[in-house]
SEVEXKE-808716 format. One record per residue (C-alpha): residue in three letters; x, y, z. Coordinates in steps of 0.2 Angstrom, whole numbers, padded with zeros to 4 digits, always signed. Example, Ala and Ser with C-alpha at 12.3 -4.5 7.8 and 13.67 -1.06 7.14 Angstrom:
! residues 2
ALA+0062-0022+0039
SER+0068-0005+0036
! end
This chain:
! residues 497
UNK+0065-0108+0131
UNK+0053-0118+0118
UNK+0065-0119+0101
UNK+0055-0110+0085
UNK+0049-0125+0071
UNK+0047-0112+0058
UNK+0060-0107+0046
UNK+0051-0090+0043
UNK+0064-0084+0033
UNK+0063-0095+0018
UNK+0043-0089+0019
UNK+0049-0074+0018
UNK+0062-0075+0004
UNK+0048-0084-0005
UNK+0036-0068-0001
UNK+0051-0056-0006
UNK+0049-0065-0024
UNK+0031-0062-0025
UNK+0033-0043-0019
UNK+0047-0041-0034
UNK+0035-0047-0048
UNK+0021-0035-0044
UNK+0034-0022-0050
UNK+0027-0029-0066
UNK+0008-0024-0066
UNK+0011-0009-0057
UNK+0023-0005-0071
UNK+0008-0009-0084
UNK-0003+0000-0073
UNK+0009+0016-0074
UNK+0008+0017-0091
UNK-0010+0017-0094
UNK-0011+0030-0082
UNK+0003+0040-0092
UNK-0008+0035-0110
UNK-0024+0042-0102
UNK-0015+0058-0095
UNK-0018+0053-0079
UNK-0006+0053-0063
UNK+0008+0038-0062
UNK+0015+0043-0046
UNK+0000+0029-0038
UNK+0009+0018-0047
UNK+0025+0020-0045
UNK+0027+0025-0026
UNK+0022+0005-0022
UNK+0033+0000-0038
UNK+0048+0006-0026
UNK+0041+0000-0011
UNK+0040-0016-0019
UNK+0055-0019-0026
UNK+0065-0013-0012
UNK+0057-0023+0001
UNK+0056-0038-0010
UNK+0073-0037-0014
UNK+0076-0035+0009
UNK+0068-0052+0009
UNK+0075-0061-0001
UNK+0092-0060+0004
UNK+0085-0069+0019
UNK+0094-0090+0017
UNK+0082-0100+0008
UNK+0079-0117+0012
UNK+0067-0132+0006
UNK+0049-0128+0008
UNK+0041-0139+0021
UNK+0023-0139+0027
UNK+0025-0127+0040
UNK+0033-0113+0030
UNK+0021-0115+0015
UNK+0007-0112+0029
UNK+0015-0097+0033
UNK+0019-0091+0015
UNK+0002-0092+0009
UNK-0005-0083+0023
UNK+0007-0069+0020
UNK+0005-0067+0001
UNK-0012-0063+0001
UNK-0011-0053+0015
UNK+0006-0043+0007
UNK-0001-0042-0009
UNK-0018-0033-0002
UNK-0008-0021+0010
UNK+0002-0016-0007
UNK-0015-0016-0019
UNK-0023-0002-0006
UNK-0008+0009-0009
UNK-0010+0016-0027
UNK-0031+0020-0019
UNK-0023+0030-0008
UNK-0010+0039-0017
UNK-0024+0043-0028
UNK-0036+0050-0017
UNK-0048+0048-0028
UNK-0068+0044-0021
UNK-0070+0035-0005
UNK-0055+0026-0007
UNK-0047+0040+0000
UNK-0050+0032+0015
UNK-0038+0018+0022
UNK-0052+0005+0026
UNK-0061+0006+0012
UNK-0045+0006+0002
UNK-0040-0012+0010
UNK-0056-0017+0009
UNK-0055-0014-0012
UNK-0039-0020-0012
UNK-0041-0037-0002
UNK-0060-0040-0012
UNK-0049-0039-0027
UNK-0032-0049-0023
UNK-0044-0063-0015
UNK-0055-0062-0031
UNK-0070-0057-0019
UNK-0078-0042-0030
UNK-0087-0035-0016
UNK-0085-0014-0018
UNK-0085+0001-0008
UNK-0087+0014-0022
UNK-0104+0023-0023
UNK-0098+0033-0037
UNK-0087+0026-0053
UNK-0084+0041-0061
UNK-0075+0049-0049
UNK-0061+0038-0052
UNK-0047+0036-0065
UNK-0047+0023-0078
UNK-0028+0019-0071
UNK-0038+0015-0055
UNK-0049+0006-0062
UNK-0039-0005-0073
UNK-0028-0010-0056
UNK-0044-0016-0047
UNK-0046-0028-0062
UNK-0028-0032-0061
UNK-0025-0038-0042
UNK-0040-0048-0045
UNK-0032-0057-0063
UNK-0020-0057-0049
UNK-0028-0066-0038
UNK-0035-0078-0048
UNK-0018-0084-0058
UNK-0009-0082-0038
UNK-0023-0098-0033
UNK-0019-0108-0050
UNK-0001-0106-0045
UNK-0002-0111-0026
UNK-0015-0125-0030
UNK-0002-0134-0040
UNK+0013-0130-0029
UNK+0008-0127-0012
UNK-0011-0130-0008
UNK-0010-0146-0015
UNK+0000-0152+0000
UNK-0009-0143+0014
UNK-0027-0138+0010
UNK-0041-0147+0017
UNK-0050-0162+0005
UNK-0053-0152-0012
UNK-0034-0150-0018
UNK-0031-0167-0012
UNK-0047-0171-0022
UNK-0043-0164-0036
UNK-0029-0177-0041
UNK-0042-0189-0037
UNK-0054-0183-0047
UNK-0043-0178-0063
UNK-0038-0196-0063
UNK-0018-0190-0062
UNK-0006-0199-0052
UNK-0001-0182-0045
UNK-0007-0165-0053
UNK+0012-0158-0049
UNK+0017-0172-0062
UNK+0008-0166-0078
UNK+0027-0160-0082
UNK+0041-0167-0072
UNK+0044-0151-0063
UNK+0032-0141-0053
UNK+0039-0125-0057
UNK+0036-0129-0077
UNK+0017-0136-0073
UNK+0013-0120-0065
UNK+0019-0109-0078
UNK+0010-0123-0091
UNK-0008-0120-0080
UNK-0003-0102-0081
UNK+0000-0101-0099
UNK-0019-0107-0100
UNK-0027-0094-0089
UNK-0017-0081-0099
UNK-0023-0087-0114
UNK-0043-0089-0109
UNK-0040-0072-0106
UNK-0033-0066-0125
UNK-0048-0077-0131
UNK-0060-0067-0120
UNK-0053-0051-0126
UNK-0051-0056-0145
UNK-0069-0062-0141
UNK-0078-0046-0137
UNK-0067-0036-0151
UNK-0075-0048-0162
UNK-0091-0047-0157
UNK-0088-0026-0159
UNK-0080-0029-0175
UNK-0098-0039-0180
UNK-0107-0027-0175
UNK-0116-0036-0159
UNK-0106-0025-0146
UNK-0107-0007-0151
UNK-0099+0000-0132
UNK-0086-0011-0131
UNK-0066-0004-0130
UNK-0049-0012-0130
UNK-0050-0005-0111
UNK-0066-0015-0108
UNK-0063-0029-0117
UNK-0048-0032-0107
UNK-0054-0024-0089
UNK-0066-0037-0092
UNK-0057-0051-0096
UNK-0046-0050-0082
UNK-0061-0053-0071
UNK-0071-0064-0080
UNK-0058-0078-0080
UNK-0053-0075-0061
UNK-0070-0078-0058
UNK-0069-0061-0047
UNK-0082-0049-0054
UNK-0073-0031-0053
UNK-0081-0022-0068
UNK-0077+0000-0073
UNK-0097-0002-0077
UNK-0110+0004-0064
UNK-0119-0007-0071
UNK-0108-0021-0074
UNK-0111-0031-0086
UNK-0130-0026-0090
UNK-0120-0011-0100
UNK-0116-0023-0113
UNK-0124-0031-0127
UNK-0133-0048-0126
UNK-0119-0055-0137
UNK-0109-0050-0125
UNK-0116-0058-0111
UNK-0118-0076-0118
UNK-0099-0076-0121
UNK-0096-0069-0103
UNK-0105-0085-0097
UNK-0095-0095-0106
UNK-0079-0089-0100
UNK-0084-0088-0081
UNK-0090-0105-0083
UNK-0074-0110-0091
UNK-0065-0099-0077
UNK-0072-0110-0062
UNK-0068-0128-0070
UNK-0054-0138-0065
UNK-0037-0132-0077
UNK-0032-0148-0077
UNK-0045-0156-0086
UNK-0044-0139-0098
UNK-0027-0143-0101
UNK-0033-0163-0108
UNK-0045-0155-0115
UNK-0032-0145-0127
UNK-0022-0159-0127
UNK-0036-0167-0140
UNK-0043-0180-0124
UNK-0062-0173-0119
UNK-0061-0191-0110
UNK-0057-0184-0094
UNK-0067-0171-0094
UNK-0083-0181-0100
UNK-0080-0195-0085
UNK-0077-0184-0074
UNK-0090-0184-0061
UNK-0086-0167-0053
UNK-0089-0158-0068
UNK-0106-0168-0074
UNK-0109-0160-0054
UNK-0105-0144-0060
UNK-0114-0143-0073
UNK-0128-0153-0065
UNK-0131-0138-0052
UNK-0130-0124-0062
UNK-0144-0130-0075
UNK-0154-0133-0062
UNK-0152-0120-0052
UNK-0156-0110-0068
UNK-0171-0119-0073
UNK-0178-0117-0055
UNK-0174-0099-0056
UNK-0182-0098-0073
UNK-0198-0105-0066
UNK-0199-0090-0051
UNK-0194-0077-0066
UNK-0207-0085-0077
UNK-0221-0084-0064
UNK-0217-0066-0058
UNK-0217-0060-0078
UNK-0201-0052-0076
UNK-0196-0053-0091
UNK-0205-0052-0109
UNK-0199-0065-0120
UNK-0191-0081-0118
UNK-0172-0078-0122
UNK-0168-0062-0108
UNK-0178-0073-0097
UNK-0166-0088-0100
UNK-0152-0076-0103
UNK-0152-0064-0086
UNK-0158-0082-0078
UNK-0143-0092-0081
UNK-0131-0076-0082
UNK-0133-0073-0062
UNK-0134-0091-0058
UNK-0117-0094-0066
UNK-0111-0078-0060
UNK-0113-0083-0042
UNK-0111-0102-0041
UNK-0095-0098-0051
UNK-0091-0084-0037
UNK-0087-0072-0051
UNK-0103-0058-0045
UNK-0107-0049-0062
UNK-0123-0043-0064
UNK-0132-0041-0081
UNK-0148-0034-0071
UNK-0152-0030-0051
UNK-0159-0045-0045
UNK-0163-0038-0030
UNK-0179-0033-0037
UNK-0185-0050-0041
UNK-0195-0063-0032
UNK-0190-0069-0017
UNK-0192-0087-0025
UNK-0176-0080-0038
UNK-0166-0069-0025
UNK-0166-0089-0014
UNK-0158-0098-0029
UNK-0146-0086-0030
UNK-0142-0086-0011
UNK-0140-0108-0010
UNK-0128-0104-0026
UNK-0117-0094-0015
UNK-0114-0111-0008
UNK-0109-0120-0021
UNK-0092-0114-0029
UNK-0087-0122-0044
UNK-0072-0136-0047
UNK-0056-0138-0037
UNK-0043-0134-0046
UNK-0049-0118-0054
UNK-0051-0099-0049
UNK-0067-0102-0041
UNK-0070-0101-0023
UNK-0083-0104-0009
UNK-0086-0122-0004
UNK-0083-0129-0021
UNK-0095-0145-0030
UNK-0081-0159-0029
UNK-0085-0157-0008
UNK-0102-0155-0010
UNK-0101-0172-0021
UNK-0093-0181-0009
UNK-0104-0175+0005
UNK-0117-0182-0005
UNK-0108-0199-0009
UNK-0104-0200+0009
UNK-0122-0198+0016
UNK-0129-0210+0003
UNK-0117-0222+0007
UNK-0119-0221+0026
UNK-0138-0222+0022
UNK-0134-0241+0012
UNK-0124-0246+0026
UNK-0137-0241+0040
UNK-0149-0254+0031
UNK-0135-0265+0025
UNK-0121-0266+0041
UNK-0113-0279+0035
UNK-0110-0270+0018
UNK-0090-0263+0016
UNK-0093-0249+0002
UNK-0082-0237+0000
UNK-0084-0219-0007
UNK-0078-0216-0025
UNK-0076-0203-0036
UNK-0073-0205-0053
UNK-0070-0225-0051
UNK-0057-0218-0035
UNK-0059-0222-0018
UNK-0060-0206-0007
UNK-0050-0212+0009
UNK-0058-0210+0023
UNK-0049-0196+0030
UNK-0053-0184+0017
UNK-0069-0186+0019
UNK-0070-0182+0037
UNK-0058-0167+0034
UNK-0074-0161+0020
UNK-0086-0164+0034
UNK-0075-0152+0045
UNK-0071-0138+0032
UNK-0090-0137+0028
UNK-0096-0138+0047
UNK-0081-0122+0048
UNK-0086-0113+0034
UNK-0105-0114+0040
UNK-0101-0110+0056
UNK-0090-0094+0051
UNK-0105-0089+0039
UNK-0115-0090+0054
UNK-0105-0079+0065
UNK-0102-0065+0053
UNK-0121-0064+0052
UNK-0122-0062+0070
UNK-0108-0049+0070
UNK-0115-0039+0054
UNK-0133-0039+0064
UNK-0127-0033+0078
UNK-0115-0022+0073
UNK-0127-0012+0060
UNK-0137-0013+0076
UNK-0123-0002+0086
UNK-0120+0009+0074
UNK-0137+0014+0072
UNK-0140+0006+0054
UNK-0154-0005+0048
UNK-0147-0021+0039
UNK-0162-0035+0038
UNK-0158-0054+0042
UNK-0160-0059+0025
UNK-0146-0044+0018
UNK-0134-0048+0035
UNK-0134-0067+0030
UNK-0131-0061+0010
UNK-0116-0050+0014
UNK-0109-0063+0026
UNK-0110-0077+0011
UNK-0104-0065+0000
UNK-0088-0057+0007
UNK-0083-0075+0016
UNK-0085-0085+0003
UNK-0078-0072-0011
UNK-0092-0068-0021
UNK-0095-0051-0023
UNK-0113-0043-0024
UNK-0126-0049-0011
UNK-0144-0041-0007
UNK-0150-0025-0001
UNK-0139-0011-0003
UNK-0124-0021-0006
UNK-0133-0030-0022
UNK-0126-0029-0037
UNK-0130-0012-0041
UNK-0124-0006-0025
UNK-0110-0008-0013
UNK-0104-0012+0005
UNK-0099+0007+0007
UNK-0116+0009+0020
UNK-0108-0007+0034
UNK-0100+0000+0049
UNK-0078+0001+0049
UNK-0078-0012+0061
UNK-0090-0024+0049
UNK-0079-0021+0033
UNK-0063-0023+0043
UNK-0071-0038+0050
UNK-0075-0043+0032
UNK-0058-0040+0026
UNK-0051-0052+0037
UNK-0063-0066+0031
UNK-0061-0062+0013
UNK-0042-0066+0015
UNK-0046-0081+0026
UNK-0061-0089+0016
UNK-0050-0086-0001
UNK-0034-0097+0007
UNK-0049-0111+0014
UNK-0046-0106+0032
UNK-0035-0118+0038
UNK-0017-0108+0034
UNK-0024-0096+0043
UNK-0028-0105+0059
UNK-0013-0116+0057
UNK-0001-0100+0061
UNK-0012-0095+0075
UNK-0011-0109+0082
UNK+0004-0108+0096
UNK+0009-0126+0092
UNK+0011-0122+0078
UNK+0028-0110+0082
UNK+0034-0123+0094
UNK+0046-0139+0087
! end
């Protein structure tokens, strides 16, 4: 008999941990529930769970985490913490997440900061409900901060390993001289964009310039602003606010989806390494281009009167999607078909590593681009020896050929779940055009949230088939952990020493 080479327990101890500490927001959660009047028992059925399946785990032995066991623990996580997330939607009952698909689809768009929905109707649930769909994804977006400094640094494919290139660190686990005290050190940062977020639009109420905004919506609201996730209590998103309101929301998802490391020199008093970083100048770069071009197809359809809700809603959507965040300020599925295609490349693009973004993110797209230029030179020039560099750092050469192979992966997955939406509509009888199929399939796959047609970003993916949102769960949970754990652990070498 073949011997096992994973240690599973120690992955699951390590899950066990997790599972304890959501005893925490469901807690929270519960206590909204009881300020509104509203039913607590959601919350505190999976509290139980939690902790007592949590605490099963970990009295599993614990060993030193190796390659193969952090594969196997990220993979779970997500996938625990989903399973979990759809529990109070169903205790509830409340709306079509009564039903257990679209309850794990709600659940796993939130935890994988996706933003993609399934309700058709927000009143007809809670604001308890609401507040813990906001939550997993907060969730979501501290749980990939956290992993990217402990974990995914060591096993993802070229934009973790990037990211220590590009931040100009000799190892981004090494800002402190323990890992454990880093992450809590990037946490403390996501947790405190998000008090500014919420001390931001209180402000802006206090002024005068945001007469509907709440405690409960500034802070619904800044929990998925800076996961870069999307989830809003709004029907209308984020075209029930102010325009006040909306500028600043741009600044914090843009804030959300650039590299926590360089925001952590930055508050250190050195804007050096953000300023020389070539990642973020690409960041930017993309998105005020993408805004101007989108602009121009606004401008040239007269879809707006003035200059400022032109610029405005323009640079709104195009930061909401390259950021993968998927708040909407107006339906741009009625714009030209110019606009709606800026939006669609942005899907993409992702922002930096190192952040709560997701999708293929700029610093691969940067070194794709460095890569083809150079191989371009040394067609002409043979005899030429340049390497690729970023931010005055070589790239070695094995990164870069595992970027071509995520991207050619992620293309090739986008491709397929096209194909499968397509045909599946097709089965089951339901009309989705190509140009909605490839939206949806961009959307849920690379965790961005609205798309086109009826899944824009006044609507929702209620309409697909089961077997097309089961489908898209399972690709929201691999697209958000960058694929690879995933097929690691289903590979049968991987189980065998």
């Amino acid at each position: 008999m073949t011997d096992v080479a994973v240690d599973w327990r120690t992955s699951a101890t390590l899950l066990g941990t997790v599972l304890k500490a959501l005893a925490l927001p469901l807690a929270a959660t519960a206590a909204v529930a009881a300020w509104y009047g509203e039913a607590v028992v959601p919350f505190l059925a999976p509290l139980g769970l939690t902790l007592a399946v949590g605490v099963a785990l970990e009295r599993f032995d614990r060993h030193d985490l190796r390659l193969r066991e952090a594969y196997l623990m990220v993979a779970l996580t997500w996938l625990a913490i989903a399973l979990v997330g759809a529990i109070p939607f169903l205790i509830a009952g409340q709306g079509v997440l009564a039903d257990p698909v679209n309850a794990l689809f709600e659940s796993m768009s939130g935890v994988t900061t996706t933003g993609a929905t399934v309700i058709d109707s927000f009143d007809a649930h809670g604001r308890s409900i609401h507040l813990w769909r906001s939550l997993l994804q907060w969730m979501g977006g501290l749980g990939i901060l956290v992993l990217a400094v402990a974990v995914l640094s060591q096993i993802s494919v070229g934009g973790a390993q990037l990211m220590e290139t590009e931040t100009q660190t000799e190892n981004v686990t090494k800002l402190t001289p323990r890992i454990e005290e880093t992450a809590r050190l990037i946490g403390g940062i996501y947790a405190g964009l998000t008090g500014l977020m919420v001390l931001s639009w209180l402000g802006l109420h206090a002024l005068g310039l945001a007469p509907n905004v709440t405690l409960y919506q500034a802070v619904a609201h800044a929990f998925t602003a800076v996961s870069t996730a999307g989830f809003s209590p709004q029907p209308a998103s984020l075209g029930a606010f102010s325009p006040a309101i909306q500028w600043v929301t741009i600044l914090f998802m843009f804030t959300g989806a650039t590299n926590f490391v360089l925001l952590y020199f930055l508050l250190q008093g050195d804007p050096t390494r953000l300023k020389n970083s070539e990642e973020f100048r690409f960041y930017l770069g993309i998105v005020l281009g993408l805004t101007a071009l989108t602009v121009t197809f606004l401008v040239g359809s007269a879809q707006f009167r003035g200059v400022e809700p032109t610029i405005r809603h323009a640079l709104f959507q195009v930061v909401s999607i390259v950021t993968t965040t998927g708040y909407a300020t107006v339906d741009f599925n009625v714009w030209s078909a110019g606009a709606k295609h800026m939006l669609f490349l942005g899907m993409f693009v992702g922002g930096m590593a190192g952040s709560t973004t997701c999708s293929i993110k700029t610093v691969r797209w940067l070194v794709v681009v460095k890569s083809l230029r150079r191989d371009l030179f040394t067609e002409i020039h043979p005899e030429a020896i340049r390497p690729v560099r970023l931010s005055g750092n070589v790239v070695d050469e094995e990164t870069i050929k595992d970027i071509y192979g995520y991207v050619l992966l992620s293309v090739v997955i986008f491709a397929l779940l096209t194909v499968f939406i397509v045909t599946d509509a097709t089965r089951a009888t339901e009309h989705v055009g190509e140009f909605d199929a490839m939206g949806a399939a961009a959307s849920t796959f690379l965790n961005i949230g609205p798309a086109f047609g009826a899944a824009g970003p006044y609507g929702s993916y209620l309409h697909f088939p089961e077997t097309t949102k089961a489908a898209m769960i399972v690709l929201m949970w691999v697209g958000r952990i960058e694929i690879i754990p995933v097929l690691v652990i289903l590979t049968p070498a991987y189980w065998r020493s």
